[in-house]
KEKE-3310 file (N, C-alpha, C; in steps of 0.2 Angstrom, whole numbers, plus 5000, padded with zeros to 4 digits):
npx = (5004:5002:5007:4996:4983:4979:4976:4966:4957:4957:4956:4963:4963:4974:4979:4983:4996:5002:5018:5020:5008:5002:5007:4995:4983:4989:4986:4972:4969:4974:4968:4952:4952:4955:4967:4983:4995:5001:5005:5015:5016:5020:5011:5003:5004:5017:5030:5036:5037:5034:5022:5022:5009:5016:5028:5023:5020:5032:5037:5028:5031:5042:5044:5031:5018:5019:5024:5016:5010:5021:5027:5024:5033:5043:5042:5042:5044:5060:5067:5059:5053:5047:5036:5031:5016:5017:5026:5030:5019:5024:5038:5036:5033:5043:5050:5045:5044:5060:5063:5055:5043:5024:5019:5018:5019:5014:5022:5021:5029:5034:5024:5013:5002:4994:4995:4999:4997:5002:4993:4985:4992:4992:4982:4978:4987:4979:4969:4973:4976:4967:4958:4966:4964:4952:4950:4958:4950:4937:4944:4946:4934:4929:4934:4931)
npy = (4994:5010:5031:5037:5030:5030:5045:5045:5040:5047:5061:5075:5088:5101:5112:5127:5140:5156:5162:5175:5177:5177:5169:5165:5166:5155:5145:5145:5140:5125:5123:5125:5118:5103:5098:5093:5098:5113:5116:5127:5141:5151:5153:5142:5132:5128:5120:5130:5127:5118:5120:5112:5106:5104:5112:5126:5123:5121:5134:5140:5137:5139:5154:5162:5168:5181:5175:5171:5183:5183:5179:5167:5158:5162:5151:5140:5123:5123:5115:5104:5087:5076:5068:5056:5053:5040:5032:5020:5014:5006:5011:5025:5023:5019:5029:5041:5034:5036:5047:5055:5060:5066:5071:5071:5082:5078:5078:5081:5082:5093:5100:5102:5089:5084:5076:5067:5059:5053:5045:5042:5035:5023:5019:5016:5003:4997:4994:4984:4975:4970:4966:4955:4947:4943:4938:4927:4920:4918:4910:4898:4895:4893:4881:4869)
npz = (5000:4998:5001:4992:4992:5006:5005:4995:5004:5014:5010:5000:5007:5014:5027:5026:5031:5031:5030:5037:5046:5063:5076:5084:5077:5071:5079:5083:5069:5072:5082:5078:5064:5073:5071:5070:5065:5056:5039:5032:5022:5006:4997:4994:4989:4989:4999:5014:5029:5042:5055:5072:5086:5097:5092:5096:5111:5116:5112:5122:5132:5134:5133:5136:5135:5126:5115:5107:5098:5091:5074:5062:5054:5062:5071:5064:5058:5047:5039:5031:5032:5020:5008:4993:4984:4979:4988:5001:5014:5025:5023:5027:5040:5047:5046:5051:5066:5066:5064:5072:5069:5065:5057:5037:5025:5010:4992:4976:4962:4966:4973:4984:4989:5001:5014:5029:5044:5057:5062:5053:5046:5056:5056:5045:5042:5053:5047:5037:5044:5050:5039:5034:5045:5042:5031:5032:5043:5035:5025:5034:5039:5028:5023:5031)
capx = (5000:5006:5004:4991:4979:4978:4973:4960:4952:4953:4957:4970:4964:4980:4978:4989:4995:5008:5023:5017:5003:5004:5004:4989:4980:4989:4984:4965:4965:4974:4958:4945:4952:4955:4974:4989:5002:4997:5008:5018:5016:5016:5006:4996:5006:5024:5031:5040:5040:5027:5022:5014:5006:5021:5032:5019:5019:5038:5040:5026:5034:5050:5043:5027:5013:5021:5025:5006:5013:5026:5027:5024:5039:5051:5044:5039:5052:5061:5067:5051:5052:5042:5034:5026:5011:5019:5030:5025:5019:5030:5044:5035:5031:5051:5054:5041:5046:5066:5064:5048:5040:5019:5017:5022:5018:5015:5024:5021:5033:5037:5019:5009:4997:4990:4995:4998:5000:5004:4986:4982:4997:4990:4973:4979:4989:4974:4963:4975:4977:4958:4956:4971:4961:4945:4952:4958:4945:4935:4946:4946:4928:4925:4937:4927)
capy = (5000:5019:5033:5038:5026:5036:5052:5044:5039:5052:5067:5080:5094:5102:5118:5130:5148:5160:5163:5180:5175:5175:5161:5165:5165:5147:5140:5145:5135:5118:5120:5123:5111:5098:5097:5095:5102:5116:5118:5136:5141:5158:5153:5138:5127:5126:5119:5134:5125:5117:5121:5107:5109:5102:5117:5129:5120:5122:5139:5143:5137:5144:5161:5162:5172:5184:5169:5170:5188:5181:5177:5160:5160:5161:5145:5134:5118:5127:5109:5098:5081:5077:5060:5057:5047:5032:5029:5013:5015:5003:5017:5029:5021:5017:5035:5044:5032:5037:5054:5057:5064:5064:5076:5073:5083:5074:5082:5079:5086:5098:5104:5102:5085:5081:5077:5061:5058:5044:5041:5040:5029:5019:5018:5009:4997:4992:4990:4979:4967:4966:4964:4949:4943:4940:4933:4918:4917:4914:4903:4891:4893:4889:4875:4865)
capz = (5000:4998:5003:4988:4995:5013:5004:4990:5007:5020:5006:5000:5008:5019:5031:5026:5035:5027:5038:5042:5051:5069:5080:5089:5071:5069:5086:5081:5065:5073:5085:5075:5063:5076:5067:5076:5062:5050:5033:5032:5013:5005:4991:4997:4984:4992:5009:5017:5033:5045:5063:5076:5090:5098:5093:5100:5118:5118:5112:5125:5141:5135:5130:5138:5130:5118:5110:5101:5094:5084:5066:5060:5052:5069:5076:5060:5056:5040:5036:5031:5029:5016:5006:4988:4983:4979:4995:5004:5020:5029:5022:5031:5046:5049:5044:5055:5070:5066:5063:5078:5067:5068:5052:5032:5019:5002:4988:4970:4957:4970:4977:4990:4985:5006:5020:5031:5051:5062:5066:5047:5044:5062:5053:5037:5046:5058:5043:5033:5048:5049:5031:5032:5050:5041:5025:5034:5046:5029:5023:5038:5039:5020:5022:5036)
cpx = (5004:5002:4996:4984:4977:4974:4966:4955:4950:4955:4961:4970:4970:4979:4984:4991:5003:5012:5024:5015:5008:5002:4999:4985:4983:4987:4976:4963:4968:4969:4955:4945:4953:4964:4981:4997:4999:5005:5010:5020:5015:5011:5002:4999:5012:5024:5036:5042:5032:5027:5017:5012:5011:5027:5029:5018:5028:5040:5035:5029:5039:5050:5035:5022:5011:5023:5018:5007:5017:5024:5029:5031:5047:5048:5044:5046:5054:5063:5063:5053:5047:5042:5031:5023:5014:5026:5025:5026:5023:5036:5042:5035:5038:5052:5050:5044:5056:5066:5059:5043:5032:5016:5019:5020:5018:5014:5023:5022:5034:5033:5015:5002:4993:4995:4995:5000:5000:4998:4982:4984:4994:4985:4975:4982:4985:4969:4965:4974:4969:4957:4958:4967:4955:4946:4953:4953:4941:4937:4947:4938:4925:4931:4936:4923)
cpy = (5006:5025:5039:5036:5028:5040:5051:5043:5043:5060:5070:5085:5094:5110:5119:5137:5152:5161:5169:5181:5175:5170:5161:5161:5155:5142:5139:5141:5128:5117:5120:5121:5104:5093:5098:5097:5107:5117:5124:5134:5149:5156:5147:5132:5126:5125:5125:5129:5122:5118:5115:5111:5107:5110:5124:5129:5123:5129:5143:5144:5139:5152:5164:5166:5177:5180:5171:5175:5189:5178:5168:5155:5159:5155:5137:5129:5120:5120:5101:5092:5079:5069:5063:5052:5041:5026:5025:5015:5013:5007:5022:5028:5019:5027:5040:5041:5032:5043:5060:5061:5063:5067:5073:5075:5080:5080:5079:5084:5092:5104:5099:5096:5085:5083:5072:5061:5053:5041:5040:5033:5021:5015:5012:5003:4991:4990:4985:4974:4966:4964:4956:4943:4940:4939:4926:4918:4915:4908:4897:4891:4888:4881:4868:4861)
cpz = (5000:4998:4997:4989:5000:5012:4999:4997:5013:5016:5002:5002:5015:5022:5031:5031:5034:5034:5040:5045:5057:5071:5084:5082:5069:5073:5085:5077:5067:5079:5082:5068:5066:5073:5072:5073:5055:5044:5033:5023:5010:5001:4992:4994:4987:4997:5010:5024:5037:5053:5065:5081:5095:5098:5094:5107:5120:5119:5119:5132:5141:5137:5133:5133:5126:5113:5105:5095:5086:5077:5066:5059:5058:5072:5071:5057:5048:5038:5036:5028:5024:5011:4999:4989:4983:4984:4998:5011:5026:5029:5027:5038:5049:5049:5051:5063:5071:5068:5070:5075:5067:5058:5048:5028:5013:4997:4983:4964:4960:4973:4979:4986:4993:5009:5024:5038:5052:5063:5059:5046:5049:5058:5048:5041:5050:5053:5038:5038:5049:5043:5032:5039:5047:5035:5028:5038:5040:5025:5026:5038:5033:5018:5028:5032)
residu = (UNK:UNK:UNK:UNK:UNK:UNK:UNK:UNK:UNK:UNK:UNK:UNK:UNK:UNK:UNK:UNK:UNK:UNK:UNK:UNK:UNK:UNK:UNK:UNK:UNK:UNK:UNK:UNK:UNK:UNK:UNK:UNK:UNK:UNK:UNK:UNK:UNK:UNK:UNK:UNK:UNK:UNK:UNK:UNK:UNK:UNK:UNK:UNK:UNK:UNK:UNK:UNK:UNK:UNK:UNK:UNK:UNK:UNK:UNK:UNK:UNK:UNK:UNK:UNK:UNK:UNK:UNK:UNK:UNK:UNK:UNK:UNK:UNK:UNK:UNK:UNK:UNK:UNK:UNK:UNK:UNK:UNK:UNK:UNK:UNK:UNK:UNK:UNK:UNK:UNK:UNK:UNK:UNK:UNK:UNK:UNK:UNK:UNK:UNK:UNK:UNK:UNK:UNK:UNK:UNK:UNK:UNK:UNK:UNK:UNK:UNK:UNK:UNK:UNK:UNK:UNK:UNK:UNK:UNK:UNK:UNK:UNK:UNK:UNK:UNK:UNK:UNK:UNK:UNK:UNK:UNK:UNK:UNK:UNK:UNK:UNK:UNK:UNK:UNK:UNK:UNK:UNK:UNK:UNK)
# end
């Protein structure tokens, strides 16, 4: 399976937020989209950088709450790991658990295609081993 097969079923859309924005304005939309990393892009189509919720907690305890003030821009991870469509899961799921990563953008030909997290990549995995459990249970049934 790869990672093209993830986004046919849960989407492509990706929340974006130019890295002039503030992090207040960026903590707003990973609540009221329920998202634990937004995309930094100026134009909606490139990865500039991405900010989680994660590097919001950190910068808060450190910085306290002028933190929110600042530019997207000063806390977003300028160097993004990044995935295309046709990457197997298993690649990613080594890579995610190397690197700690939760987030990765999917690129294609050098723009912004989705969007894939750990709990997406969890998801597929839980639903192959159910698929492969009630395959056999079939096959021992229908072989009684």
């Amino acid at each position: 399976m790869n990672v093209d097969a993830i986004l046919r079923g849960k989407g492509r859309d990706v929340a974006t937020i130019r890295p002039d924005a503030r992090i207040a304005e960026a903590v707003r939309m990973l609540r009221v989209k329920g998202i634990g990393a937004i995309v930094v892009s100026e134009d909606g189509r490139h990865v500039d950088g991405i900010l989680s919720e994660r590097d919001v907690v950190h910068a808060l305890a450190d910085g306290g709450g002028p933190v929110l003030e600042r530019p997207v821009s000063g806390l977003m991870t300028a160097q993004v790991v990044t995935c295309a469509p046709d990457d197997r899961i298993e690649n990613l799921m080594a890579l995610m658990t190397q690197r700690r990563i939760r987030h990765l953008p999917v690129l294609r030909d050098g723009e912004l295609y989705g969007i894939v997290s750990i709990g997406d990549v969890v998801k597929n995995r839980l639903d192959e081993v159910e698929y492969e459990a009630s395959s056999l249970r079939s096959f021992i049934a229908g072989g009684v």
